[in-house]
N, C-alpha and C positions, 0 to 999 in steps of 0.2 A: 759724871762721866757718861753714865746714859745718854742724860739727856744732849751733851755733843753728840751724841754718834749718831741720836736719833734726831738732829737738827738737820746733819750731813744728808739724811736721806732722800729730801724731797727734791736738793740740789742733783744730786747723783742720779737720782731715778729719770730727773728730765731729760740733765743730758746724755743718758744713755738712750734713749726715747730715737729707735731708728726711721732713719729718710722714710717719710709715708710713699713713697713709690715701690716701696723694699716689697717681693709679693710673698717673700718668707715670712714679714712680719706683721702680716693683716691676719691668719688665723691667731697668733700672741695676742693680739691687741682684742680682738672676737672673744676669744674664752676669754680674758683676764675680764672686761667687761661686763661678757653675757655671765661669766658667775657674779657679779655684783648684783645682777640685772641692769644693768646699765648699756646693754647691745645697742638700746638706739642713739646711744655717744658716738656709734662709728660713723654715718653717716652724714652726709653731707656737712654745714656751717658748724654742725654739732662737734664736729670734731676738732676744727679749728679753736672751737673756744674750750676745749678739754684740754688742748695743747698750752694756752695761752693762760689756763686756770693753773697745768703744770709748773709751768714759768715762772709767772705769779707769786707761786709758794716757795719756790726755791729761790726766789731775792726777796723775797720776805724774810726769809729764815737767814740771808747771809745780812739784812739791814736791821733786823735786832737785836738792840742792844751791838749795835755793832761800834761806837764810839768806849765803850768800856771794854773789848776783845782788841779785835786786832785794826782798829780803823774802820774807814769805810772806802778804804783799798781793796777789800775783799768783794762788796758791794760792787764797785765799778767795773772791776775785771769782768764777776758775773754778767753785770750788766750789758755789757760791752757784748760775752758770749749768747745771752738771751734774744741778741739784735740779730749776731749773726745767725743766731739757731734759724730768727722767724727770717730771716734774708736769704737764708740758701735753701730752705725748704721751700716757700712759697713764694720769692720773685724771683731769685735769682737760678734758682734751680741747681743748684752747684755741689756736689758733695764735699767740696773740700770746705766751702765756707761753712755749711753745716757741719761738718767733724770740727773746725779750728770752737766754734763755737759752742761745740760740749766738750771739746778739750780746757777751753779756758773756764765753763761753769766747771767741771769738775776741779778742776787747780784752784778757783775762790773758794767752791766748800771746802779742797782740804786743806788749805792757808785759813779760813777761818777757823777753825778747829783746830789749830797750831794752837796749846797754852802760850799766851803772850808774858813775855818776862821785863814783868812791872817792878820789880828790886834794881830799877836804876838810881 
């Protein structure tokens, strides 16, 4: 049981991960960081690939083992929200594509973390 909850979280934490324009949430990002030591993630391409490591994890964790849970429906949906996360923050500039797309990574983590009912 743990370990679902704690699969759910890399999903969840990305896409709650606010529009980088947000100027409320550049000091969050600062200290969560600088107490890692990790301050010089904020910065320029560095941050772009901290985003995209975020990402990364969180359709890693909804593609495994994901043909013996719930399919790899959960998989694609994320999928699909990861595109638009990296779509409306960095070309499109859009907040709403950006929100549809942490709305649908958060719905694949928590449909993957649905027990699937294999007593068919």
């Amino acid at each position: 049981m743990l370990k679902r909850i704690l699969s759910t979280l890399p999903g969840i934490g990305a896409a709650l991960l606010p529009n980088a324009t947000c100027p409320a949430c550049w000091p969050i990002y600062a200290g969560i960081l600088s107490s890692l030591g990790l301050g010089f993630l904020m910065t320029g391409p560095y941050f772009y690939v901290f985003i995209g490591l975020l990402l990364s994890i969180s359709l890693f964790s909804l593609a495994y083992k994901a043909k013996i849970r719930r399919g790899y429906f959960p998989f694609i949906v994320g999928l699909i929200g990861a595109t638009l996360i990296i779509a409306g923050k960095y070309y499109s500039l859009s907040e709403y594509i950006f929100y549809s797309g942490a709305l649908l990574l958060i719905i694949a983590s928590i449909w993957n973390n649905i027990p699937a009912n294999n007593n068919r």
